[in-house]
N, C-alpha and C positions, 0 to 999 in steps of 0.2 A: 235331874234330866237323865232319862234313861235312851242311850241309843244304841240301836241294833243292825249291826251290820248282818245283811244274809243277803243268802243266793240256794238256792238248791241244785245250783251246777258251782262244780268246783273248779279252782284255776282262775277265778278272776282277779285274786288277790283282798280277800276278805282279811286273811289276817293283818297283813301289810296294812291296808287301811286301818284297821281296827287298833294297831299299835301305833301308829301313826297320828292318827285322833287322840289318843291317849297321851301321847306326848304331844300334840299340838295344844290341847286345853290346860297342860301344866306350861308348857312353855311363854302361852303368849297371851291365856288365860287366870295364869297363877291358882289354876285350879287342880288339886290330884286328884285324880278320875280313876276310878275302880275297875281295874278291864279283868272281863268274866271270860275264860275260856269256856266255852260249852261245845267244844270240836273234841272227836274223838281222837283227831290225830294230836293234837296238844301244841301246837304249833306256837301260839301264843304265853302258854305257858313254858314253854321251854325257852324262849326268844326272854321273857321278863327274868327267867334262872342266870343265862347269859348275863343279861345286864346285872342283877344284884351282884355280880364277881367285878364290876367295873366302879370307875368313880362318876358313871354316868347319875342324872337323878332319879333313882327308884319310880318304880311303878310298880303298884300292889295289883298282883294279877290271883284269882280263886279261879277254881275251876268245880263247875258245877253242871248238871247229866240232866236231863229227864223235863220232867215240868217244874220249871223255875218259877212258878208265878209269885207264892208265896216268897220265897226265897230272895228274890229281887224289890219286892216291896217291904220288906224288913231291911235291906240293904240301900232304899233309896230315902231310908229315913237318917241314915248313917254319912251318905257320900251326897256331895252335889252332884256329881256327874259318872255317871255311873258308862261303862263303853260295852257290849257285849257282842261277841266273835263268834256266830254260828259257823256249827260247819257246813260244808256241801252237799246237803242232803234236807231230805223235809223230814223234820225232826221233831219232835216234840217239844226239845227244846226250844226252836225254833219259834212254832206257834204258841207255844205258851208266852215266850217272854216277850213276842208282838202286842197281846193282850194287856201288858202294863206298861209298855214302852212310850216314852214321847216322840222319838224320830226312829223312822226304818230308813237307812242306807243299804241300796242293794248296787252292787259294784257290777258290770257286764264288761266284757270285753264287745271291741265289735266282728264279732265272728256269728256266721249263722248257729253252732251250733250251741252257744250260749245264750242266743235269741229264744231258740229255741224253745226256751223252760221260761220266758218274759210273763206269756200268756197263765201260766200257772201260777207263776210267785205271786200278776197280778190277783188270781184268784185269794191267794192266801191271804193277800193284803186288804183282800175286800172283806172276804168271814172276818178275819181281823178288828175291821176299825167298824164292823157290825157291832162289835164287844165291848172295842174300847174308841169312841170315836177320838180323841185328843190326837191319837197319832198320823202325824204328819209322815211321810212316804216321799222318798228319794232316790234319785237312782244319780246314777256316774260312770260314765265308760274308762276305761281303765285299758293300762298298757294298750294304748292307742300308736298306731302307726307314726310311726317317726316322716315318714315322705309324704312329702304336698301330693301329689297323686293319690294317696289313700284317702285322701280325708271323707271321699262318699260314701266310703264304709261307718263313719262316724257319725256322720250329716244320716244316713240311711236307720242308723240303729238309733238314733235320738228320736225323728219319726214314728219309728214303731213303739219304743217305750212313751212318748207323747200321748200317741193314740190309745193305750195301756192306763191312762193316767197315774204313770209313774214317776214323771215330774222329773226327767232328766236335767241335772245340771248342766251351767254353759263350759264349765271350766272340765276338764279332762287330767285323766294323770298319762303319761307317755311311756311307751315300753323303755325305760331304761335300767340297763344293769346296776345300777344305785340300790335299788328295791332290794335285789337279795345281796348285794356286799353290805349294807347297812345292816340288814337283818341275822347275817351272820355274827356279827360283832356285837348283836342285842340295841344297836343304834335304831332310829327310826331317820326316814330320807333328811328329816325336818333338822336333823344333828350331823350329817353324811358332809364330810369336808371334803372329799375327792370330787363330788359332781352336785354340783347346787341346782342344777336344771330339776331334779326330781325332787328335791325340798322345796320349789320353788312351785311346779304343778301340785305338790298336796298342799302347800299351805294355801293355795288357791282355791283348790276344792273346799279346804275346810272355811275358809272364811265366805264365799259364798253359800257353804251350807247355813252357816251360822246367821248371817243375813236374812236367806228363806225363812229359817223358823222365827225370827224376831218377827217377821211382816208377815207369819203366820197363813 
């Protein structure tokens, strides 16, 4: 199973997911998933350097540029579950590795200007599954407002990603400072002993993602 987190606007926290997935499918899966940085900022692969210096459980991170098509299907005959971290940009790697992917997660925050770029990613998503149709398309609002007054900012961007047929999740991850003290440490929320509330929204996220693609 190959899944590809992207967004072509940056800041929603694609790596954080993506590392996050990665250790949620070892953790509660028993499965070790291959997570591909193909960000130029390497963000992912510096976060997996981190943890190899810990007694955390490893996670095999490569890091790979350009068009990955070939690349990833030599690699998905190797790994069950393969996790892959675009960056914030329309990239080539990006649409390339859509083309053999099984699930696209794209992470939005709910701000207009990350809306913004909805309408395009869904464009990508469409050439896409023109090519490879198996893949499934999802989305998830991310660092979501902590106050009950915000929530029709959440309510508002799930509508417009609906109408997109982007297939927004119900579950949410919430702005908490967990994200990056975890990530400093090479930890994912999923491991973060100081605040359980944000291990708590991603393993949420991920077991309803997981759900979705079963019932397909």
């Amino acid at each position: 199973m190959i899944y590809v987190i992207c967004n072509e606007k940056g800041g929603a926290g694609k790596s954080s997911i993506a590392q996050s997935l990665a250790v949620y499918l070892k953790l509660d899966h028993n499965t070790d998933a291959l997570l591909i940085d193909a960000d130029p900022q390497r963000t992912s692969a510096e976060w997996a350097g981190e943890r190899s210096e810990s007694d955390l459980p490893p996670i095999l991170c490569i890091e790979l540029t350009g068009n990955i098509t070939k690349q990833l299907q030599t690699l998905k005959e190797q790994y069950k579950s393969i996790v892959v971290d675009c960056g914030g940009a329309d990239s080539k790697a990006m649409r390339s590795a859509l083309t053999v992917a099984d699930v696209a997660l794209l992470p939005f925050r709910a701000k207009r200007r990350d809306l913004k770029v909805a309408p395009a990613m869904a464009e990508i998503i469409e050439m896409a599954q023109a090519i490879n149709s198996k893949l499934q398309t999802y989305s998830v609002i991310t660092q979501a407002p902590t106050l009950p007054s915000q929530n029709y900012r959440v309510l508002g961007a799930k509508t417009l990603l609906s109408s997109l047929e982007l297939n927004p999740l119900k579950h949410t991850t919430r702005n908490l400072n967990a994200w990056d003290d975890a990530d400093e440490s090479g930890q994912s929320v999923l491991e973060w002993e100081y605040d359980k509330k944000a291990g708590d929204d991603a393993r949420n996220v991920f077991n309803e993602l997981l759900e979705e693609i079963k019932n397909g």
